[in-house]
N, C-alpha and C positions, 0 to 999 in steps of 0.2 A: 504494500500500500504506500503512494505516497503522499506525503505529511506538508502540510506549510506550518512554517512557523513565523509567530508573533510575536516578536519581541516587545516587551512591556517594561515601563517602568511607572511606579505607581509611588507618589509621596504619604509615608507614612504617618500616623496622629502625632509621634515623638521626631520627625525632624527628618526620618532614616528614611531612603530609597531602595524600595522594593524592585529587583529586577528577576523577574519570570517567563518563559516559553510559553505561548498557547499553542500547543499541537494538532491539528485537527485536519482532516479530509479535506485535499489539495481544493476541490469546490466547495465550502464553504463559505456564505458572505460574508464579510465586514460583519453586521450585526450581529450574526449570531456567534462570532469571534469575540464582542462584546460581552454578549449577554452571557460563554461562557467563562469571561473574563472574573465579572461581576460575583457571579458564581462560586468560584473560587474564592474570591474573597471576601465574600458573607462567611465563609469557613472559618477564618479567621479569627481571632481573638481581640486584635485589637483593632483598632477603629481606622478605615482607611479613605483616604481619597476618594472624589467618583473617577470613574474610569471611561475613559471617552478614544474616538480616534486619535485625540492629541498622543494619548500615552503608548496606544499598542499598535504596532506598526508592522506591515509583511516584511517578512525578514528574506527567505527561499522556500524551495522545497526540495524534501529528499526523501529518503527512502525508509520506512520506521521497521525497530527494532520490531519482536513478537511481540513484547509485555505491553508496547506502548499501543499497538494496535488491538491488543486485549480491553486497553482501557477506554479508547476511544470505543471500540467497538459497543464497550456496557454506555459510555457516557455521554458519548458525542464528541469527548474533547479529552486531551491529558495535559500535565503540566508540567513543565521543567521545570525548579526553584532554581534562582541563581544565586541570588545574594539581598540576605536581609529579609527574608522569608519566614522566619519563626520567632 
């Protein structure tokens, strides 16, 4: 399967920059890139940013590992953390 990825950065409640992957099925809109953006981050703990096209941007596409296309497959989407994430 191949994957685009979204590169996101999202400003935190304390100051700190959230940077994370949206992974999801090379067709895909913008919006629902969004909405599983948002998603992700209602998970969360602490209190974050909204999340708009400003922040999450097409990065490429490539070619997904099994697990990642396992998760898409249950969720619609998966996520990379990168940094600042927990």
């Amino acid at each position: 399967m191949k994957v685009a990825v979204w590169d996101t950065y999202v400003k935190r409640s304390d100051g700190r920059i959230m940077h994370f992957d949206i992974l999801v099925p090379s067709d895909t809109t913008e919006s629902s890139v969004i909405a599983f953006g948002k998603a992700y981050l209602s998970s969360k703990e602490f209190v974050n940013a909204d999340l708009s096209s400003r922040e999450c941007n097409f990065c490429h596409i490539e070619k997904a590992p099994k697990e990642v296309i396992r998760r898409i497959v249950q969720t619609g989407f998966d996520i990379l953390e990168i940094e600042n994430c927990d």
